[in-house]
N, C-alpha and C positions, 0 to 999 in steps of 0.2 A: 504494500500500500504506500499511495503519497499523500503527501501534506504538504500545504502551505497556506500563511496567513499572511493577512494584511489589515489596518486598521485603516474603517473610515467614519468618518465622524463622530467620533468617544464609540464604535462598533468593530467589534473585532471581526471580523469574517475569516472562517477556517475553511479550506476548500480540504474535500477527499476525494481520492479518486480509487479504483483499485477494492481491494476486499478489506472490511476493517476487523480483523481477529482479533483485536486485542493484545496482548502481554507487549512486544517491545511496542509498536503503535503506538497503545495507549500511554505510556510516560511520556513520549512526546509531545501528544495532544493535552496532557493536564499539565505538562509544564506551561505551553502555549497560554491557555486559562490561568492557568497563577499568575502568569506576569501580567497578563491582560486588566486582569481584579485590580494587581496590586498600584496599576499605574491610573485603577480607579474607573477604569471601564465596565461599565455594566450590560452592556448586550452585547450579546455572541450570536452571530448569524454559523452554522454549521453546514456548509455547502454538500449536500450528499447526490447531488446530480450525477455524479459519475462512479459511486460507489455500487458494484454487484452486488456483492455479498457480505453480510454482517451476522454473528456468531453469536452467542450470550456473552463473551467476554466484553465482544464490539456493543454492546448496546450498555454492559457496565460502564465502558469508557463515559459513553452520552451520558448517562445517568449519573454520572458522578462529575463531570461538567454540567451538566444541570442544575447539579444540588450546590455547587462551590458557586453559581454566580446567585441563586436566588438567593441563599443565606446572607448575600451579599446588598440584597435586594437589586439581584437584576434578575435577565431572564437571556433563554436561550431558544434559536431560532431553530429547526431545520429546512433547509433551502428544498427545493424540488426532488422528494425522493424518488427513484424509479418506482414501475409496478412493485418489483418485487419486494425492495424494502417497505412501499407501504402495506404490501401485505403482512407484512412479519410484523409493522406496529399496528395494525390492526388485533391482528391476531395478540399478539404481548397487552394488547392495551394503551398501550403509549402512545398511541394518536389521542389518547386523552390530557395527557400529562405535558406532551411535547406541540408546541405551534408550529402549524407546518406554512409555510409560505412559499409563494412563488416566484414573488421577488425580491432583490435588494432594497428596493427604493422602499418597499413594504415597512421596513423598520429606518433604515439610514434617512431623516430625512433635513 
């Protein structure tokens, strides 16, 4: 899997591409969030447009970037998931939990 982030307007936008499994992945992507919090950023846009497949490890990661910026009082986006992922938060549930959006400008404004 890739990553890369960029900030735009106090909004961190994390793009994935690739399958997100978790274990090395995710320290990546929760450091990305730590320093984002710490420099007092409170939305995270989650770009999962290009991500195939995601595992329960890959959905810990989200879940636990979720909880680090709302404790925070912010909140976390995910950008256009494919069919298949939004099957799998359907099915988990987490289309309940997680706001799904279709575009940047949605939150960045």
């Amino acid at each position: 899997m890739k990553y890369t982030s960029e900030i735009k307007n106090d909004t961190i936008i994390i793009h994935l591409s690739g399958d997100l499994i978790g274990e090395n992945e995710g320290t990546g992507i929760l450091s990305i969030a730590t320093e984002a919090i710490q420099q007092q950023i409170s939305s995270c846009i989650i770009d999962i447009s290009d991500l195939r497949y995601i595992n329960s490890s890959g959905i810990g990661v989200l879940i636990t970037v979720l909880t680090k910026f709302r404790n925070k009082g912010g909140e976390v986006y995910l950008l256009n998931p494919s069919e298949s992922v939004k099957k799998l938060l359907v099915i988990t549930k987490l289309n309940a939990i997680f706001q799904v959006i279709h575009s940047v400008e949605e939150v960045v404004k």
